[in-house]
N, CA, C and O atoms as a GROMACS GRO file, in nm:
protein
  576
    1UNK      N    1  -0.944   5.356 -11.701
    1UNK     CA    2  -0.890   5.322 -11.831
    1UNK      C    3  -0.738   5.322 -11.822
    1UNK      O    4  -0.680   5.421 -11.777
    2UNK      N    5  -0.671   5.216 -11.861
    2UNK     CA    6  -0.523   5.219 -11.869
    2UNK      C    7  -0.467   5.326 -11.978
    2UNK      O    8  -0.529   5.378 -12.071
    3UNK      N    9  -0.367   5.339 -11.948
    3UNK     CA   10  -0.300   5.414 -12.007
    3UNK      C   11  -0.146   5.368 -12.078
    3UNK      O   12  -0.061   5.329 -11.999
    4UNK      N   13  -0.111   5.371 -12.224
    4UNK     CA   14  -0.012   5.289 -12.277
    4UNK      C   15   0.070   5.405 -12.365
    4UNK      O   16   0.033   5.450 -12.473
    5UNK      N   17   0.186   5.440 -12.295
    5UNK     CA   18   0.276   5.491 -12.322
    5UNK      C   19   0.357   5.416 -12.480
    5UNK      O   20   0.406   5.305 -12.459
    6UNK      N   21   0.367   5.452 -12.580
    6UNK     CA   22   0.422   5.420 -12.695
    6UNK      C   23   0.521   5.511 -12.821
    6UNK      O   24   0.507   5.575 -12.926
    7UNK      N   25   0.629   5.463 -12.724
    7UNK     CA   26   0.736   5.512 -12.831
    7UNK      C   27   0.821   5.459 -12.971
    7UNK      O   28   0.912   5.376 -12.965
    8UNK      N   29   0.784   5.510 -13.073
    8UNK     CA   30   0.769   5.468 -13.224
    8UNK      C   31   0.821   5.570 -13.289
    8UNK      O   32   0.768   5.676 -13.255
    9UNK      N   33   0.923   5.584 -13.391
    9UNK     CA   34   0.923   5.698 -13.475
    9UNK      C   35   0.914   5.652 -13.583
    9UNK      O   36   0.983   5.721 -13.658
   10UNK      N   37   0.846   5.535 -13.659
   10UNK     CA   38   0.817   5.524 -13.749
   10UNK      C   39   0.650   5.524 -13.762
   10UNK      O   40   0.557   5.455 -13.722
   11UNK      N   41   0.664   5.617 -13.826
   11UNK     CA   42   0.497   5.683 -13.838
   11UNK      C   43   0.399   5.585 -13.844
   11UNK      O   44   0.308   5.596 -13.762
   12UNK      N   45   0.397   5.453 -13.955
   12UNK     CA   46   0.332   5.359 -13.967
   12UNK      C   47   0.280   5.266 -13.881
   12UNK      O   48   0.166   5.223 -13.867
   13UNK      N   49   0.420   5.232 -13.804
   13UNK     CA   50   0.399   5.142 -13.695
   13UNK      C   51   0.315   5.200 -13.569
   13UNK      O   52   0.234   5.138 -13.499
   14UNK      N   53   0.354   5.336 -13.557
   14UNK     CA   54   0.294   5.398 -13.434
   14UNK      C   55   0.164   5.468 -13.458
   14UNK      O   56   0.100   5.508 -13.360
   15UNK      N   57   0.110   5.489 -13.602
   15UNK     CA   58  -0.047   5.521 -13.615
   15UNK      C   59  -0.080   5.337 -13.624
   15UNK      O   60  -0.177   5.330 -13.548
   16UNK      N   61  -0.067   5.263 -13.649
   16UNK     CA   62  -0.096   5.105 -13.656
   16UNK      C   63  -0.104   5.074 -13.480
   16UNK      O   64  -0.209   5.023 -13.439
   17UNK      N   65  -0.023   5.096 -13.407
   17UNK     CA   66  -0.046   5.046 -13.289
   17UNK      C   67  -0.096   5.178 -13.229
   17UNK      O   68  -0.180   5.153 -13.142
   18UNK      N   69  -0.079   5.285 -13.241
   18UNK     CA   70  -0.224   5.338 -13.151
   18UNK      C   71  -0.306   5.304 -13.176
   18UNK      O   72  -0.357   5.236 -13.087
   19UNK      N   73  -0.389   5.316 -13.304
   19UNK     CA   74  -0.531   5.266 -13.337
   19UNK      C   75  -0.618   5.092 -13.317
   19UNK      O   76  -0.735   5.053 -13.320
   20UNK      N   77  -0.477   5.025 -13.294
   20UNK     CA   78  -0.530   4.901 -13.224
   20UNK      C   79  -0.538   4.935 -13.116
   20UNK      O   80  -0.654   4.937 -13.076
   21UNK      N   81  -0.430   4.980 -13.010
   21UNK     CA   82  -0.482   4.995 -12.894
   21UNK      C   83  -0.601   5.080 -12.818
   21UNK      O   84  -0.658   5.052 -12.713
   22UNK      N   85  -0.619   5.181 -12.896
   22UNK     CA   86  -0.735   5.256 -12.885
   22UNK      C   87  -0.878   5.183 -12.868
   22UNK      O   88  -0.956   5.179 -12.773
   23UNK      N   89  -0.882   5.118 -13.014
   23UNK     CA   90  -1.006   5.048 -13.025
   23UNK      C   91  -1.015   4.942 -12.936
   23UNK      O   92  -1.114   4.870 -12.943
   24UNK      N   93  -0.909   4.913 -12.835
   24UNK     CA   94  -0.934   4.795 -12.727
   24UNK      C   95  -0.967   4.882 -12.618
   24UNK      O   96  -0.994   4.837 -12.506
   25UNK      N   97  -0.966   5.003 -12.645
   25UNK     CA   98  -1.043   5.103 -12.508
   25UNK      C   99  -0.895   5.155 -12.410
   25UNK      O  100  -0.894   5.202 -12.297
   26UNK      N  101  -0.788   5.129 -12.494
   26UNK     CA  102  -0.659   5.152 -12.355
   26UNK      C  103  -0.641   5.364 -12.425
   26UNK      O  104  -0.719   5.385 -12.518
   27UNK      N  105  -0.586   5.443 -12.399
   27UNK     CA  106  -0.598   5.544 -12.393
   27UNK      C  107  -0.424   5.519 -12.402
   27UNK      O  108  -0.351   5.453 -12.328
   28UNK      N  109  -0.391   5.603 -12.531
   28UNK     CA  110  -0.294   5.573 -12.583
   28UNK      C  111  -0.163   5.732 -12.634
   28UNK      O  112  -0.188   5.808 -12.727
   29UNK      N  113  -0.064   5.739 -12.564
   29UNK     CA  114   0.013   5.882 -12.550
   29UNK      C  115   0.131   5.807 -12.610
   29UNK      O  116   0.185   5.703 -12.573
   30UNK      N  117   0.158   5.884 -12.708
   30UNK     CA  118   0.267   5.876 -12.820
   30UNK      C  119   0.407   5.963 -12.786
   30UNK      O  120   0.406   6.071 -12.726
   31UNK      N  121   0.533   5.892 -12.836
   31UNK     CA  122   0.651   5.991 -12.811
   31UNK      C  123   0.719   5.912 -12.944
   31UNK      O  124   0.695   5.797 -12.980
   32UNK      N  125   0.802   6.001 -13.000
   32UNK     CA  126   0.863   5.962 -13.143
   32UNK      C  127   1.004   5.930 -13.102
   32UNK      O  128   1.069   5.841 -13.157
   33UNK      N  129   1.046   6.002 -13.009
   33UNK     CA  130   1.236   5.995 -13.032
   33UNK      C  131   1.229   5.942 -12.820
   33UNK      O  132   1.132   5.932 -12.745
   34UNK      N  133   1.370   5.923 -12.794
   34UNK     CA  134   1.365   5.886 -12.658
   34UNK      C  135   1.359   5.956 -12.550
   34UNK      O  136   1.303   5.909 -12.450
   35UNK      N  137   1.437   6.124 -12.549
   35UNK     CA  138   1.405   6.196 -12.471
   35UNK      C  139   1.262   6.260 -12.430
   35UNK      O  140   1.230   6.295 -12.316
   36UNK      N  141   1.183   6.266 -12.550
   36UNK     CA  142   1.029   6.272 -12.505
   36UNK      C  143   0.970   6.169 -12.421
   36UNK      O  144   0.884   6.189 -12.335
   37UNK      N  145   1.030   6.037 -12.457
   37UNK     CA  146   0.976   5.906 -12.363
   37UNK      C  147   0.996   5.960 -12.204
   37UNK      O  148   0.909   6.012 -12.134
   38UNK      N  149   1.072   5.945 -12.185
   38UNK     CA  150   1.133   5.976 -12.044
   38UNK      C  151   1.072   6.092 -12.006
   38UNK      O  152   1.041   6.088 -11.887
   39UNK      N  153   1.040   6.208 -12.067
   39UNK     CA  154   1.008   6.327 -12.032
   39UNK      C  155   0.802   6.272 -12.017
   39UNK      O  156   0.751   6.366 -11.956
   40UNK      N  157   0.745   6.218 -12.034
   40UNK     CA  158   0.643   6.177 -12.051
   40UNK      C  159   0.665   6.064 -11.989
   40UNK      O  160   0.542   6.052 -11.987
   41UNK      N  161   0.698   5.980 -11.942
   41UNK     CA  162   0.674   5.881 -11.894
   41UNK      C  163   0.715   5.908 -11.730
   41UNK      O  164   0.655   5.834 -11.651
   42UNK      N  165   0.815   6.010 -11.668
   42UNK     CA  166   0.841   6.075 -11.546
   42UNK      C  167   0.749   6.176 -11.555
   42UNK      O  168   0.830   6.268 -11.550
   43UNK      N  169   0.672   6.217 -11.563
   43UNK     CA  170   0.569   6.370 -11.518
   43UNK      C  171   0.523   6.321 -11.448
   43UNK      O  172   0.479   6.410 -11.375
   44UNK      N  173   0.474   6.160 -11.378
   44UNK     CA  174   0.384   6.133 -11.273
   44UNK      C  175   0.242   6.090 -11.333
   44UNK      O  176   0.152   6.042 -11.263
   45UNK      N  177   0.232   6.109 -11.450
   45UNK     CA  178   0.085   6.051 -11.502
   45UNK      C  179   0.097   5.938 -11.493
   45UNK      O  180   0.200   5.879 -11.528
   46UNK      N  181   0.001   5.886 -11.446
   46UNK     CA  182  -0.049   5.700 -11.432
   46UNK      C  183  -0.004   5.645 -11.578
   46UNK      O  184  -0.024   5.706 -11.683
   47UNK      N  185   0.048   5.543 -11.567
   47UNK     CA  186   0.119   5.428 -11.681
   47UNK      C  187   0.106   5.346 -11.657
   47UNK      O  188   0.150   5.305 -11.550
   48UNK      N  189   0.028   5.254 -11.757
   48UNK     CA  190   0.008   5.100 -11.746
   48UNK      C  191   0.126   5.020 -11.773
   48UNK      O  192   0.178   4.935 -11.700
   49UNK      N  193   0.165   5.063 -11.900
   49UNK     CA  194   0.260   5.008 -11.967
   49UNK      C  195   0.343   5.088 -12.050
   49UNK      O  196   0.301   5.204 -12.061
   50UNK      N  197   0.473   5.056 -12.125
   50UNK     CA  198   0.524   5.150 -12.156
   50UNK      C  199   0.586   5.022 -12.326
   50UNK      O  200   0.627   4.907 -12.317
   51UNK      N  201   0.570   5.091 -12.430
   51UNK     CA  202   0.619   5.011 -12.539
   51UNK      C  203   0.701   5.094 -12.582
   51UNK      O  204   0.669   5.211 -12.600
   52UNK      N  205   0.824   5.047 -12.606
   52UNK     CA  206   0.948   5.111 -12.633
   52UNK      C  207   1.027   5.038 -12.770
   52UNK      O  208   1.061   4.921 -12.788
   53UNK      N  209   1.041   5.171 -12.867
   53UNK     CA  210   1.113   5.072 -12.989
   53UNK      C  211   1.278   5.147 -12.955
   53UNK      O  212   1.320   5.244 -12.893
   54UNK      N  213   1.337   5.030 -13.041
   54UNK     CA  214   1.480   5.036 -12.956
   54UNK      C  215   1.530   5.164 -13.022
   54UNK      O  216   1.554   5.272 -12.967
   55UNK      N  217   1.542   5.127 -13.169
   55UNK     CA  218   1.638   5.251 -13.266
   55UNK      C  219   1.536   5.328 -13.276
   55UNK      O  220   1.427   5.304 -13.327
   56UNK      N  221   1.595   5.474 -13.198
   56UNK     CA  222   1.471   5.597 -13.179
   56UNK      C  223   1.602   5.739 -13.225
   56UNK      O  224   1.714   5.728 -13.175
   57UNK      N  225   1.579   5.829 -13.294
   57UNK     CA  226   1.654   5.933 -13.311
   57UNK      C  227   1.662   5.978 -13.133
   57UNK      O  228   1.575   5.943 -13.053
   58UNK      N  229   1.779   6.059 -13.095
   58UNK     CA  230   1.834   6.152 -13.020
   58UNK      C  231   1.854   5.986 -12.871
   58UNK      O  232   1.904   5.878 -12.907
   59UNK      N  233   1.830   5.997 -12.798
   59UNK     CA  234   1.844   5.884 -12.694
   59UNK      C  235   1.759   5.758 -12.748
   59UNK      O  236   1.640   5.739 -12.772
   60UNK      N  237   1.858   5.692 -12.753
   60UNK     CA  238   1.746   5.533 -12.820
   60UNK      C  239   1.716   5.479 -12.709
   60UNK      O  240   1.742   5.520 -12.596
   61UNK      N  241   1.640   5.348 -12.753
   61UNK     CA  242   1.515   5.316 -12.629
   61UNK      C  243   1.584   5.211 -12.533
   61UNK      O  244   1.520   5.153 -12.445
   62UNK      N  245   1.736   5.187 -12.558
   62UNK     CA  246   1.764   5.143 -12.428
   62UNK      C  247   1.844   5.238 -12.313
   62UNK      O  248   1.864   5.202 -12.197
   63UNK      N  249   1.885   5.363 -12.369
   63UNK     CA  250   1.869   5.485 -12.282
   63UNK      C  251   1.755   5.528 -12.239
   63UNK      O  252   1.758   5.562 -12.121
   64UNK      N  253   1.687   5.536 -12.274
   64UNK     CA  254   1.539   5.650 -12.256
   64UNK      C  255   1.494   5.467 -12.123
   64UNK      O  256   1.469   5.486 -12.004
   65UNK      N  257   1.494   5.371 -12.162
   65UNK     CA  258   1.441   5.248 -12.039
   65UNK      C  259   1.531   5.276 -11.941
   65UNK      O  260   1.481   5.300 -11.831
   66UNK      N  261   1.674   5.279 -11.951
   66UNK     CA  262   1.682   5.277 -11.811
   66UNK      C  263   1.674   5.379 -11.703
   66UNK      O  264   1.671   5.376 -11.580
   67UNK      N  265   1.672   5.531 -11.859
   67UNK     CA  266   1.635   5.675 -11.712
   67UNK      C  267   1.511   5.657 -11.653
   67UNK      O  268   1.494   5.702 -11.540
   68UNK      N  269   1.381   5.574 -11.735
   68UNK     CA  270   1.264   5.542 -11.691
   68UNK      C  271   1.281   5.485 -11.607
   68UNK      O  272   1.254   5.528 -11.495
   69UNK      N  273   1.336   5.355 -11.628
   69UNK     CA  274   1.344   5.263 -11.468
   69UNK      C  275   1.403   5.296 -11.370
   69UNK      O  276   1.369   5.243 -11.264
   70UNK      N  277   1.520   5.400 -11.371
   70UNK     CA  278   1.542   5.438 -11.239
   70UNK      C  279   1.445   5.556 -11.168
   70UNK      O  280   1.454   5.585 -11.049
   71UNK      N  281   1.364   5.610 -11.250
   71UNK     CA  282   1.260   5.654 -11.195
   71UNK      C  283   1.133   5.606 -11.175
   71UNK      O  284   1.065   5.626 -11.075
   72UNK      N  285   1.103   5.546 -11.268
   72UNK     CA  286   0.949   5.505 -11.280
   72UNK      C  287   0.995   5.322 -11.246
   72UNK      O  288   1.000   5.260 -11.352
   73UNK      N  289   1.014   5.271 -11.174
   73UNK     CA  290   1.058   5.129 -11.171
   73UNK      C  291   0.895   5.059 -11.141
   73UNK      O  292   0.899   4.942 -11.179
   74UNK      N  293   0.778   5.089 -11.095
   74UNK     CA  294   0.685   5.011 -11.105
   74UNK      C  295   0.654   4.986 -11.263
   74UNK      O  296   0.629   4.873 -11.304
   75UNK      N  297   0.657   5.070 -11.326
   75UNK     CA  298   0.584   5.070 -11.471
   75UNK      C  299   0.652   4.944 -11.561
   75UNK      O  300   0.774   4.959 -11.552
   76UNK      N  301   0.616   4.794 -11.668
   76UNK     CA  302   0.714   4.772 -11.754
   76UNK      C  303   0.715   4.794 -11.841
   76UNK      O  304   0.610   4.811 -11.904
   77UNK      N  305   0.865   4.808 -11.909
   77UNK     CA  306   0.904   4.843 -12.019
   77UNK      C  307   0.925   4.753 -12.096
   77UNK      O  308   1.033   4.694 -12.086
   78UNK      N  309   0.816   4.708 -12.210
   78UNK     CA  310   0.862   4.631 -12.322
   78UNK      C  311   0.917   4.685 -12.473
   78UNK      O  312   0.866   4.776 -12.538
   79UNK      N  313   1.023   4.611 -12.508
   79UNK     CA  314   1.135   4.675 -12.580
   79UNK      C  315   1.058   4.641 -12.769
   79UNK      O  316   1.050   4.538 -12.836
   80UNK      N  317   1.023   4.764 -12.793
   80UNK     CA  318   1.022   4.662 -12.963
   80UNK      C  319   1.116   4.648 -13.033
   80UNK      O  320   1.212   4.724 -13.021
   81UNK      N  321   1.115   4.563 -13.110
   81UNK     CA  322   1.287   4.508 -13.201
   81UNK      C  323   1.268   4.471 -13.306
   81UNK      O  324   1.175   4.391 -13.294
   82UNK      N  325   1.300   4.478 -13.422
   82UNK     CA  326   1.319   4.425 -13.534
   82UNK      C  327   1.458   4.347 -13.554
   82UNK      O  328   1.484   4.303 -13.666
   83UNK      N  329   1.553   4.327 -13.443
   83UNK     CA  330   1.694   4.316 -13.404
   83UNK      C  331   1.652   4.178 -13.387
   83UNK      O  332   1.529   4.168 -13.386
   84UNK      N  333   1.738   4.031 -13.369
   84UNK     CA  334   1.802   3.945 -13.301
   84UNK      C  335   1.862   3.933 -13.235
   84UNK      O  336   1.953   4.016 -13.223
   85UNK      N  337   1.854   3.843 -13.163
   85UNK     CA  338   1.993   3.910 -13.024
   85UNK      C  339   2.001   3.773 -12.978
   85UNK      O  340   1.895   3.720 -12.945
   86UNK      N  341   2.137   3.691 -12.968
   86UNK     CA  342   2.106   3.570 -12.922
   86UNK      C  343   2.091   3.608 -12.765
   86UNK      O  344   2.109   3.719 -12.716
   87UNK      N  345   2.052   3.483 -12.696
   87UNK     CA  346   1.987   3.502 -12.584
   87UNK      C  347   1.915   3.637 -12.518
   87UNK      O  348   1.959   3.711 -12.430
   88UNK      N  349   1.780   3.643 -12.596
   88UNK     CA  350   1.720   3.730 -12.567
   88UNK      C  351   1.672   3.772 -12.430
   88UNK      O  352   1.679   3.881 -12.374
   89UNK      N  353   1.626   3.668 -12.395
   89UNK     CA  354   1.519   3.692 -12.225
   89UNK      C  355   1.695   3.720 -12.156
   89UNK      O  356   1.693   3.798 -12.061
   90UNK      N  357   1.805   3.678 -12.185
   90UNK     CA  358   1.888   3.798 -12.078
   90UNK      C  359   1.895   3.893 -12.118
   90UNK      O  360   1.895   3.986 -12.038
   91UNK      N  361   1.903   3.922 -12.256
   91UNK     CA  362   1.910   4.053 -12.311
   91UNK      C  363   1.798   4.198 -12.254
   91UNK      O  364   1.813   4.316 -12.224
   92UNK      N  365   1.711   4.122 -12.264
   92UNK     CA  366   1.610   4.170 -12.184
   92UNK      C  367   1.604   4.251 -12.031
   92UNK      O  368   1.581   4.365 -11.989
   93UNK      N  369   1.637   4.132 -11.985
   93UNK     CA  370   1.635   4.178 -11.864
   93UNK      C  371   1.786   4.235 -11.820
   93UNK      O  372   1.790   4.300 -11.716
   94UNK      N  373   1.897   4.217 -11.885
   94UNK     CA  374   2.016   4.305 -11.872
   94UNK      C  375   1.991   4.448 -11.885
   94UNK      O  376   2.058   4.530 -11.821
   95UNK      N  377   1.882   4.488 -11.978
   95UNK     CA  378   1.865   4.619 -12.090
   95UNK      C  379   1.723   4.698 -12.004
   95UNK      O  380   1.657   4.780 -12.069
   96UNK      N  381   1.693   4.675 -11.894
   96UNK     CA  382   1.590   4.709 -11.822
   96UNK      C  383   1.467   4.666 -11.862
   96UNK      O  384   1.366   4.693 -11.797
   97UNK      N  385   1.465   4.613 -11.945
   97UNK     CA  386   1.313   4.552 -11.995
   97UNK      C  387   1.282   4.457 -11.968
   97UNK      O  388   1.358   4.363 -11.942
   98UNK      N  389   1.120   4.454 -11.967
   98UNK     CA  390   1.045   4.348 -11.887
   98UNK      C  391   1.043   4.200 -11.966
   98UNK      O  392   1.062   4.088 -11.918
   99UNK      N  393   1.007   4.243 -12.123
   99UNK     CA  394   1.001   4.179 -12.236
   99UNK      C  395   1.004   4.224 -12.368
   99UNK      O  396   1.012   4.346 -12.385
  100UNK      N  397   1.000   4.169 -12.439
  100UNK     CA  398   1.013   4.240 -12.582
  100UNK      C  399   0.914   4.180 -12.685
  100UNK      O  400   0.857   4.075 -12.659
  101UNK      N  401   0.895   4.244 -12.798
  101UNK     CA  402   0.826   4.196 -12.906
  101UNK      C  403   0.929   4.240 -13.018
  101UNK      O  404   1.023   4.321 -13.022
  102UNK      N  405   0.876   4.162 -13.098
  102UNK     CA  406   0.996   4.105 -13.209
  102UNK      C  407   0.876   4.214 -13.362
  102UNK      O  408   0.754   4.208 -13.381
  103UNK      N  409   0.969   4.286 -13.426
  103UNK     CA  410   0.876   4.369 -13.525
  103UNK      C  411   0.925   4.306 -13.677
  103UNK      O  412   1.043   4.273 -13.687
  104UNK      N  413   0.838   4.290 -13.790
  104UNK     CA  414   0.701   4.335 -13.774
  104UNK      C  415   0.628   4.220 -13.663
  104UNK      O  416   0.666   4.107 -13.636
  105UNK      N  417   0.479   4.313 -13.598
  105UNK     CA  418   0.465   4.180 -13.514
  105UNK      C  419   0.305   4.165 -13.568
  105UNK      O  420   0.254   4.247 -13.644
  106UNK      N  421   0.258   4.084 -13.531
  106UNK     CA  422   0.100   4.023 -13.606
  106UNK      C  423   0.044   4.175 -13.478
  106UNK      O  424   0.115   4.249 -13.411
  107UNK      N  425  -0.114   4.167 -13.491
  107UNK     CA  426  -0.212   4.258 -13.437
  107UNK      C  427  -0.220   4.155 -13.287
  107UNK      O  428  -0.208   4.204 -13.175
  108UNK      N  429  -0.238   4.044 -13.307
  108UNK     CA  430  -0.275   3.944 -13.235
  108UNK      C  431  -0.174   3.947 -13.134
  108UNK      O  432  -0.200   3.949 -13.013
  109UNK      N  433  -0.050   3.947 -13.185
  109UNK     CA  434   0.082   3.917 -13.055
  109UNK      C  435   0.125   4.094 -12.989
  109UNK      O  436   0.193   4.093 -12.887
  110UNK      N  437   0.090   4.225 -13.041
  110UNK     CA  438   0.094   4.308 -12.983
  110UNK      C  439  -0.038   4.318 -12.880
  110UNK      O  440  -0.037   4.395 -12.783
  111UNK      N  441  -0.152   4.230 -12.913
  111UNK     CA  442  -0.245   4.270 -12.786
  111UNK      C  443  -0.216   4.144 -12.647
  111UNK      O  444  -0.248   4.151 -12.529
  112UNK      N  445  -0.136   4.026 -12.731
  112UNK     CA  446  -0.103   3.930 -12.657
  112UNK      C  447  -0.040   4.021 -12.503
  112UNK      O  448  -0.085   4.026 -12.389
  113UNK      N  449   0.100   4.094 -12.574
  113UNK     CA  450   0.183   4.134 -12.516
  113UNK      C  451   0.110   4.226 -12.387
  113UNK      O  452   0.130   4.216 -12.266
  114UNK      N  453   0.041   4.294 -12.444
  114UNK     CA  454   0.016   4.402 -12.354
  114UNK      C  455  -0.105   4.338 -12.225
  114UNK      O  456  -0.125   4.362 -12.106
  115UNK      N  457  -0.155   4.261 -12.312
  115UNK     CA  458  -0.246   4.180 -12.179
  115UNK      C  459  -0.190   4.124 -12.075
  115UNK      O  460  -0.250   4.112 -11.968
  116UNK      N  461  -0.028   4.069 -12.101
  116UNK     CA  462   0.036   4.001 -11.997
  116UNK      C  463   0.108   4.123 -11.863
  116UNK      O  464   0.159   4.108 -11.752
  117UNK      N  465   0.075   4.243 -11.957
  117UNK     CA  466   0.083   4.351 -11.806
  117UNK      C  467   0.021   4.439 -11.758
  117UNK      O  468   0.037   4.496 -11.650
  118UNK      N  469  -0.097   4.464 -11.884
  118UNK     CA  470  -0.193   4.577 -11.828
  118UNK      C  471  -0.340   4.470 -11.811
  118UNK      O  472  -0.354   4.362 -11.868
  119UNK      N  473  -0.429   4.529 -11.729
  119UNK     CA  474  -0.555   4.473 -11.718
  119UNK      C  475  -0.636   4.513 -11.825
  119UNK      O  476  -0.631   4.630 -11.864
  120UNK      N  477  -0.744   4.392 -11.902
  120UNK     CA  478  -0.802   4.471 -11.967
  120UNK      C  479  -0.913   4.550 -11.944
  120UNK      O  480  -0.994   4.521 -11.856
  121UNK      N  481  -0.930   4.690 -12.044
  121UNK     CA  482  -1.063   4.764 -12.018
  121UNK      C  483  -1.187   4.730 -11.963
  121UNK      O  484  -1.262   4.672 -12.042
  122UNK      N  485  -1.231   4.748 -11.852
  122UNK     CA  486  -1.347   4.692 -11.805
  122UNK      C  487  -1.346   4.565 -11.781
  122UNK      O  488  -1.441   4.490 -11.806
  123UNK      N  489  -1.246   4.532 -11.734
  123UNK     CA  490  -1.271   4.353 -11.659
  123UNK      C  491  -1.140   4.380 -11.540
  123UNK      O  492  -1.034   4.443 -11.547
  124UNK      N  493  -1.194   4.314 -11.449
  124UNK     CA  494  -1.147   4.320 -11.376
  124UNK      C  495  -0.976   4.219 -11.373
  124UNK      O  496  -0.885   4.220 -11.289
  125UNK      N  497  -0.992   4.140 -11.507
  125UNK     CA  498  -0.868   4.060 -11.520
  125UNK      C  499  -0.783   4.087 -11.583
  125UNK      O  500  -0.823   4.140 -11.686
  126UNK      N  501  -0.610   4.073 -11.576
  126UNK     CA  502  -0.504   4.127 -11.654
  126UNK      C  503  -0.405   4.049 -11.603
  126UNK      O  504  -0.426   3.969 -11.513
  127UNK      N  505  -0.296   4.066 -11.653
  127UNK     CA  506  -0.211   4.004 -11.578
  127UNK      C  507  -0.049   4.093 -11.510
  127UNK      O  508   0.022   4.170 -11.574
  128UNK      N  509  -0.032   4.052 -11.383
  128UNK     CA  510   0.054   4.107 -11.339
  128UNK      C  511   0.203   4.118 -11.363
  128UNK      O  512   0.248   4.004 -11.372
  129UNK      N  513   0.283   4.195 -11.375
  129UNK     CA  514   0.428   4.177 -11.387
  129UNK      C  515   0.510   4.077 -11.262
  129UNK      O  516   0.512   4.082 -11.139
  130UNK      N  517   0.564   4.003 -11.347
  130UNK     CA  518   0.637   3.849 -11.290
  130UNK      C  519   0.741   3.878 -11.152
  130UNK      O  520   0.835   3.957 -11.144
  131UNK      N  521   0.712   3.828 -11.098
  131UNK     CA  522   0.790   3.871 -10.953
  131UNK      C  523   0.906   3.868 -10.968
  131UNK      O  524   0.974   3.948 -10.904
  132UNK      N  525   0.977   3.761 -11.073
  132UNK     CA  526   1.157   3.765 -11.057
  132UNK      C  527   1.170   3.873 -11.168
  132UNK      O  528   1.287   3.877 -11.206
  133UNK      N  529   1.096   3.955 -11.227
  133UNK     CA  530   1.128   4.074 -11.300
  133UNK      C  531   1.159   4.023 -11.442
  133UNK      O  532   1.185   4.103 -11.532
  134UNK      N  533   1.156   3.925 -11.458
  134UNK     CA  534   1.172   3.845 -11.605
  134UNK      C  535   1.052   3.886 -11.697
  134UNK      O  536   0.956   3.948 -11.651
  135UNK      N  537   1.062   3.845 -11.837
  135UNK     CA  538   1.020   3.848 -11.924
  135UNK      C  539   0.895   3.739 -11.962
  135UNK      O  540   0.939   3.626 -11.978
  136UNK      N  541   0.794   3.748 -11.973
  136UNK     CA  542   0.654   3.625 -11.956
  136UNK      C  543   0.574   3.630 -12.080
  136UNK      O  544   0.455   3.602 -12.089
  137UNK      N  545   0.680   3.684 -12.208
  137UNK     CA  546   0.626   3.678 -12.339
  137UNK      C  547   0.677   3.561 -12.414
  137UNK      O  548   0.789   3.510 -12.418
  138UNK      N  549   0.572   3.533 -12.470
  138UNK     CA  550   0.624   3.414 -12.589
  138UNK      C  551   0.633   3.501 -12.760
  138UNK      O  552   0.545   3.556 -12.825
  139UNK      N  553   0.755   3.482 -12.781
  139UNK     CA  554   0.844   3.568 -12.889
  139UNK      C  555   0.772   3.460 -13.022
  139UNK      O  556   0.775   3.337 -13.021
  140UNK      N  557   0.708   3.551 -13.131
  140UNK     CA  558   0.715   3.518 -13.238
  140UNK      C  559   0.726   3.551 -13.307
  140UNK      O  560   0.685   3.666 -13.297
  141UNK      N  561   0.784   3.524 -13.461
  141UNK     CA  562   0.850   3.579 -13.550
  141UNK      C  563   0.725   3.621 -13.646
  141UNK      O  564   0.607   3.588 -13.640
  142UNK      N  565   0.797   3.707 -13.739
  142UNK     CA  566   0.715   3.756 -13.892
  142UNK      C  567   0.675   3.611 -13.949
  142UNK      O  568   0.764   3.533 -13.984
  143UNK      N  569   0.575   3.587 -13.955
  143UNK     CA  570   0.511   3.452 -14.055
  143UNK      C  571   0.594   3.420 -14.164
  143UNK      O  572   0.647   3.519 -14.214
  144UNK      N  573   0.628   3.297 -14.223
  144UNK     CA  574   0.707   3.317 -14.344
  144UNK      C  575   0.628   3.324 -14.501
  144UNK      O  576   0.694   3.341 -14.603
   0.00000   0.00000   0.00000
C-alpha cells in the first residue's frame, strides 16, 4: 500500500483530502505546519508521494521541500497553491517541486495528480516520476 505524506493546515482541506485518498486505499500521514513535514517525511518510512501546501505556519512548504529534497530526493514533492505565479512549471521546478496543483482543486484533479506518481492500490500500474525532473501535471483552475 502506498503511502501519501500530506501537509495541510487548513483543517478542511486536509480532512477532504485524506478521506479521498484513503478511500482510494493509499494510507495517508498528515503534518499541519512545515517542520513536522520534514520531521516525518526524513524518519526513513517509505513515501510514495509527498503533497505539500505552500503557506504552512512555522517553516512554509517551500522550506520544509527543499530540507526534504536534500534528504529524501527520490520521493516527489507536489506543491499545493492557491497562489499564481507566472511561469509556473519553472517555478516549480526552481522551488524543488515536482509539480503543483492549483487550490481549490476538483476531487478528480487531486487523484489525477497523485496517479501521475504513485502506483495505484493493487494494480500493478502508476506512473513514474519524469526523468528531466519536470513537472507532468496538467494545471486546472477552480471551475467558473
Amino acid at each position: 500500500m502506498s503511502t501519501i505524506l500530506l501537509v495541510e493546515d487548513d483543517a478542511r482541506q486536509r480532512l477532504l483530502g485524506q478521506r479521498v485518498l484513503e478511500t482510494q486505499g493509499y494510507t495517508v500521514v498528515v503534518a499541519t505546519e512545515g517542520g513536522s513535514a520534514v520531521s516525518l517525511a526524513t524518519e526513513g518510512g517509505e513515501l510514495a508521494l509527498i503533497l505539500m501546501d505552500i503557506s504552512l505556519p512555522g517553516i512554509d512548504g517551500l522550506e520544509a521541500a527543499r530540507r526534504i529534497r536534500a534528504l529524501r530526493p527520490d520521493v516527489p514533492v507536489v506543491a499545493l497553491t492557491a497562489h499564481t505565479v507566472d511561469g509556473e512549471r519553472e517555478w516549480t521546478l526552481v522551488e524543488s517541486f515536482d509539480g503543483f496543483l492549483r487550490k481549490p482543486f476538483l476531487i478528480a484533479e487531486l487523484l489525477d495528480t497523485v496517479a501521475r506518481y504513485v502506483r495505484v492500490p493493487g494494480s500493478s500500474v502508476g506512473a513514474r516520476r519524469g526523468s528531466e525532473g519536470g513537472a507532468r501535471i496538467t494545471v486546472l483552475g477552480p471551475s467558473s
